[in-house]
N, C-alpha and C positions, 0 to 999 in steps of 0.2 A: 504493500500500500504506500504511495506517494505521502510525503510528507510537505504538507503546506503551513508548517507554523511559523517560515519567516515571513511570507507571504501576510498572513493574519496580523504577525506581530509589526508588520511594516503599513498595513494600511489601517490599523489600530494608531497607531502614530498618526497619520495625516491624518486621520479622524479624530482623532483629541487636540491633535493642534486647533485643526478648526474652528470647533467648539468653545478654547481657551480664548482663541484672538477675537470669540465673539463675543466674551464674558463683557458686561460693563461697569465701565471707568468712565463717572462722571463729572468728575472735576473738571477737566480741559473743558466744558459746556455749560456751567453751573452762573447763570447771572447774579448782577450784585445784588444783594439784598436789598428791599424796601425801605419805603417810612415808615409803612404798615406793616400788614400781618405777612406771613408767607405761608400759604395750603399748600402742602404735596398730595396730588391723586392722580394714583396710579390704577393700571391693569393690564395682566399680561403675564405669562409665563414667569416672567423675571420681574414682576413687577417688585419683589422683595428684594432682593439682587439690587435692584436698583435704588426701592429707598434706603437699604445698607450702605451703598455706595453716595447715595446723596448725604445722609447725618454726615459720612466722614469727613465730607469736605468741606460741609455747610455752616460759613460763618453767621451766626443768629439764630434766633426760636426760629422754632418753626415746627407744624402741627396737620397732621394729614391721616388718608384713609386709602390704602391700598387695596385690591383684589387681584389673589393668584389661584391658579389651579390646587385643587387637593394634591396635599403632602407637595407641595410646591414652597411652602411661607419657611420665613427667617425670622430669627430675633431684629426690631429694631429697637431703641430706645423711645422715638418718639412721634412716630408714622404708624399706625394701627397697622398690622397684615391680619387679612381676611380670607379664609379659603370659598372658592364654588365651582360648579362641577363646569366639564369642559369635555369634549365639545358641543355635548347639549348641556344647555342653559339650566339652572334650578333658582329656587327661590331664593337659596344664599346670594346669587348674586345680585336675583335683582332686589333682592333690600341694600344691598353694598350701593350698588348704582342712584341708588332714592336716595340713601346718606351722602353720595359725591354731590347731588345735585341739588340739596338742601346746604351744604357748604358752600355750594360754591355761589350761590343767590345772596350770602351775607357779606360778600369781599365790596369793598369799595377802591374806589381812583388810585388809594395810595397803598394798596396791597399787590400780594403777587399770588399768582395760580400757578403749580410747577406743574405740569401733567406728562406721566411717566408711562408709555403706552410698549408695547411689546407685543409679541405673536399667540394670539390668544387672547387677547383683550375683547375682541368682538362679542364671543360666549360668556363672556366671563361680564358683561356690563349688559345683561336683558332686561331695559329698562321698556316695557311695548306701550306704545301712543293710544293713544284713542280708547276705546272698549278691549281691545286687543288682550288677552290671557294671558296666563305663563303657559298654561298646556297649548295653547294652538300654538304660541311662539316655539313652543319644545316640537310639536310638531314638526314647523314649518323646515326648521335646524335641522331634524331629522331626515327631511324630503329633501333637499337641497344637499346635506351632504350623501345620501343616498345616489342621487340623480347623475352627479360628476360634473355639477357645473361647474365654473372656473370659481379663484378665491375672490378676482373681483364684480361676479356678477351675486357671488353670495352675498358680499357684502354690500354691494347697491339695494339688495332688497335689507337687509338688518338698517343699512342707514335710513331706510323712508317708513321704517313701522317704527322707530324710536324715538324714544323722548330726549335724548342723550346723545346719537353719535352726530355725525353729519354737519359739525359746528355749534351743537344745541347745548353743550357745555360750556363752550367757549363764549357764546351772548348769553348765559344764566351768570357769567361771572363777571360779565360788562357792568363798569368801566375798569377794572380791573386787568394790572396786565397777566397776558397768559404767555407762560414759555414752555413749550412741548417738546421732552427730550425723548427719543424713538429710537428703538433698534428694529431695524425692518425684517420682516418674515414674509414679504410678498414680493412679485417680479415687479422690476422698473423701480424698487425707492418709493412707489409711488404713498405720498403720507395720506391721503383720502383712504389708503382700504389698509394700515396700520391700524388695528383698534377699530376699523371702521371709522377714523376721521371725529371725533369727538371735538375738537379744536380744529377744524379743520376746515375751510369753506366748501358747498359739496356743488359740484358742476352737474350732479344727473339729474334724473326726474322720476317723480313719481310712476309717470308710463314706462319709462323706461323700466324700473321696478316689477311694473305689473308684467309688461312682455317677458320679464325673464320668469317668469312662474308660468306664466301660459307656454311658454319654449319647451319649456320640462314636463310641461303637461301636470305642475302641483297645485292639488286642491286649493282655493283659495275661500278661507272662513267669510261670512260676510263682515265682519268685524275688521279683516284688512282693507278687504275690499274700500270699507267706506273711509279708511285712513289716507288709500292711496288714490282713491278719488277727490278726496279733499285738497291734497296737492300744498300743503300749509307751506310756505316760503320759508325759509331759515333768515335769521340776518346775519350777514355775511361778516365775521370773526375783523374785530380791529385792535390794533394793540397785541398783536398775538403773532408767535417769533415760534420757528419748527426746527430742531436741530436733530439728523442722525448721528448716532452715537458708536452704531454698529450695521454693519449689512453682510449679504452674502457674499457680495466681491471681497469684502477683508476678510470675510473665513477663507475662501477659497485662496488669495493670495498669499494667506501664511501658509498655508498647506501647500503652496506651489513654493513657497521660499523653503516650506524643508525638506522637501521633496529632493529638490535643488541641493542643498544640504546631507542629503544621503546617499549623494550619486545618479540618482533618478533624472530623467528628460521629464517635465511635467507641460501639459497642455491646459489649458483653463475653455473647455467647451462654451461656458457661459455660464450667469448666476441667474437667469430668471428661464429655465424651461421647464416649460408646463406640457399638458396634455392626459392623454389615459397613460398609469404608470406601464401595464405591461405591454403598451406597444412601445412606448417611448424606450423600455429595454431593450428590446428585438431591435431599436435604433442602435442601440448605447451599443449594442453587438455587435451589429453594424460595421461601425467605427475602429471600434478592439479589431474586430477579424481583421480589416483593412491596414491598419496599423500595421497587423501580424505578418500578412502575407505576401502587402505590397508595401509598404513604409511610407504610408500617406494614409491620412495628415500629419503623421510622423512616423521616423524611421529611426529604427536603431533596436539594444537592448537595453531595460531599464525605460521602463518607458510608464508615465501615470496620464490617463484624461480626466480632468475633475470637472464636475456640474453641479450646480446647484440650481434650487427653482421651488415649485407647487406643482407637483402631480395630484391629478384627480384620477376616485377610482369609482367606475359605474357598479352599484353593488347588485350584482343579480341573485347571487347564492346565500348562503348561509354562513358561511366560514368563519374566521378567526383571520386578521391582518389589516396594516396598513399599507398607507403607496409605497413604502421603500422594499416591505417583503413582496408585493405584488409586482413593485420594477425588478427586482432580484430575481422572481421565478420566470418573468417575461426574457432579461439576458439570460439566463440558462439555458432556456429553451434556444433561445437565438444562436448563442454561443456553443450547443449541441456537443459538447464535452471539449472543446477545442484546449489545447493543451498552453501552457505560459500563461493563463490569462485569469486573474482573479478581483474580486470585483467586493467590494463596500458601498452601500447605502443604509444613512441612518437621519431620522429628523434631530434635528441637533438641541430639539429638547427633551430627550432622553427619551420619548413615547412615538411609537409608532401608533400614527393615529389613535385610536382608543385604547391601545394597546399599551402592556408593561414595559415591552422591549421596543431600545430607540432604531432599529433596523437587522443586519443579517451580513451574512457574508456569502460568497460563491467561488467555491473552486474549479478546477478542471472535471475533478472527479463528482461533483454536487449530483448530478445527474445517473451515474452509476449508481453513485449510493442511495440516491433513493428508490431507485430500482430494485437496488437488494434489500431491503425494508418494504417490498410490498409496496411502495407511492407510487397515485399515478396522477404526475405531476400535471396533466392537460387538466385533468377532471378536478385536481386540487384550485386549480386557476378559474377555472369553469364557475368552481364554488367561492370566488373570493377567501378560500383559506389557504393559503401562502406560508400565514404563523405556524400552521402546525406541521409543515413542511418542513422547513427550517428548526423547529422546534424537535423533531424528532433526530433531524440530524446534527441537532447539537448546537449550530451554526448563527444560533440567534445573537445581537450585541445589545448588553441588558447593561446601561449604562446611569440609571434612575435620572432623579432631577439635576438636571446639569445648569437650573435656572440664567440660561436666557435661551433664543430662540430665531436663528437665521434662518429658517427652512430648509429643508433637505441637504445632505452632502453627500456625494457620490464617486466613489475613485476607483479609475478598471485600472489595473497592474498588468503590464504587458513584458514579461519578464520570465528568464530562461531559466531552468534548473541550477546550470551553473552561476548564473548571474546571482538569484539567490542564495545559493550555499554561499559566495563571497559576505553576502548581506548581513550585517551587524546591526542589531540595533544601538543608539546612543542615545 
């Protein structure tokens, strides 16, 4: 049996590099302090991470209310951390969200609003407009991330059924200034689908909204309905400053800097691809075999492609998994046992979609052996379980909260037996 643990133990590295360079450090962003009061409110994976990272540097009082994901929170001394559930919405949050929005209605001219958003904030702040429920809201969450629509057409319908996102924080705290520090988890930087844009001025539309439910073909309550018929205007956020702090290109580039650093040729595919994860693999295969055979888009040995982005996954089955083990079982299949060629996907907040484990690994052999275990890897994919594929063959990367959250990271190792046995790690 082939031995691939330098393999493992080297894209275990770029993989934790990644995650490390996305950690945040908010000092270098951290404006001066007021005349007035200073509120911190946050949400988001890291949203603890971050108010720990804000007391340390924060010269003056200051007094806030955070929400992170279960088993996500830190000690601070003086920013409340609040857990709720993720990625369907519960009523932890939306009471967290009612308390950000009743603080944030008492700041005046001469105070400051910090607002600390991250990947995850959207679920985690279900504050619903109108008549609108927690359960139809829990719903809606459910149908949408079911469906595989993209992250930012989920989030155009969360910003027009909320009381909160879409800038509606940011005018509850007018005149007051607002400074938005962000680590991004979606393609383009883009700060409207961070958090769903809470401080943010929102450019779409309520139609716009409604056609993405009708696209999918999801039930729509009458209770939305008459929210997004209503079409209520936001007033457009003034006094209000957006700073990212962290994004996918700086994961990925430190992971190409140590790549580099280990003798490796590294490639940066991009930090924003999206689509269904298991074709996007059968891509990502693609590319590896090409690599392999012709030496385009690169050539040589010692070779890494890194990507990062938002895969969506259409759920049709029953299974166990998220996008990165559903992109791992799509390159396997692709990659058809092909030999040198091993492969890492993990979301870089330690959870595969709903899942425990932050992604998976793929070796040459991945496919044999599940073979010899009885799997039948088509039908495991057919059923959206992926998890327990990986999970029997060992192969799962169960990394817990690694509180912050750049979205996916992904790195195919194209590299020779002997070029590994040279392989040390440092």
């Amino acid at each position: 049996m082939a031995d691939y643990s330098a393999a493992r133990d080297l894209l275990t590295d770029l993989a934790l590099t990644a995650v490390h360079a996305a950690r945040p450090d908010l000092a270098p962003y951290l404006p001066q302090p007021p005349e007035g009061r200073t509120l911190v409110i946050g949400a988001g994976k890291a949203a603890a991470a971050m108010a720990q990272s804000l007391e340390a540097a924060w010269d003056g009082p200051l007094s806030g209310l955070v929400v992170t994901r279960y088993g996500h929170a830190l000690p601070c001394q003086h920013i409340e951390v609040v857990e709720a559930g993720h990625p369907v919405p519960d009523d932890a949050g939306r009471q967290a969200a009612a308390r950000m929005l009743d603080l944030a209605v008492t700041l005046g001219a001469q105070d400051l609003l910090i607002c600390l958003m991250s990947g995850g904030a959207s679920a985690l702040l279900p504050l619903p407009a109108g008549e609108i429920t927690l359960a139809e809201k829990q719903a809606l969450t459910q149908a949408l991330l079911r469906s595989g629509a993209a992250i930012d057409e989920i989030n155009c319908v969360r910003r027009h059924i909320s009381r909160i996102k879409g800038g509606r924080l940011a005018a509850a705290a007018a005149p007051a200034r607002v400074v938005t520090l962000a680590i991004s988890d979606v393609p383009n930087d883009t700060p409207l689908d961070i958090g769903s844009g809470p401080t943010v001025a929102d450019h779409t539309t309520s139609d716009e909204a409604l056609s993405i439910l009708q696209r999918y073909a999801i039930p729509i309550p009458a209770s939305v309905a008459d929210v997004l018929s209503a079409n209520v205007p936001v007033p457009v956020p003034h006094n209000a400053q957006f700073h990212l702090v962290a994004t996918p290109m700086q994961a990925l580039t430190a992971a190409a800097n140590r790549a580099r650093a280990l003798g490796l040729t590294p490639l940066i595919l991009g930090d924003a691809i999206e689509g269904e994860a298991r074709e996007s693999g059968r891509v990502h295969a693609g590319l590896a075999l090409s690599c392999l055979h012709h030496g385009t888009p690169l050539a040589g040995d010692g070779l890494v492609l890194l990507s990062g982005g938002e895969h969506t996954v259409t759920i049709r089955g029953n299974g166990r998994g998220g996008p990165n083990t559903e992109f791992l079982l799509g390159l396997a299949q692709g990659l058809a046992g092909a030999s040198n060629i091993s492969a890492i996907a993990i979301d870089t907040d330690g959870a595969d979609g709903s899942e425990n484990n932050a992604g998976a690994y793929v070796f040459p052999d991945t496919l044999r052996r599940a073979t010899a275990l009885g799997l039948d890897v088509s039908g495991s994919l057919a059923e959206n379980d992926a998890f327990s594929v990986f999970e029997k063959l060992g192969d799962l990367v169960m990394t817990g909260p690694t509180h912050t959250n750049v979205n996916d990271f992904r790195a195919l190792l194209i590299a020779s037996e002997g070029w590994l046995r040279d392989f040390r790690p440092r």
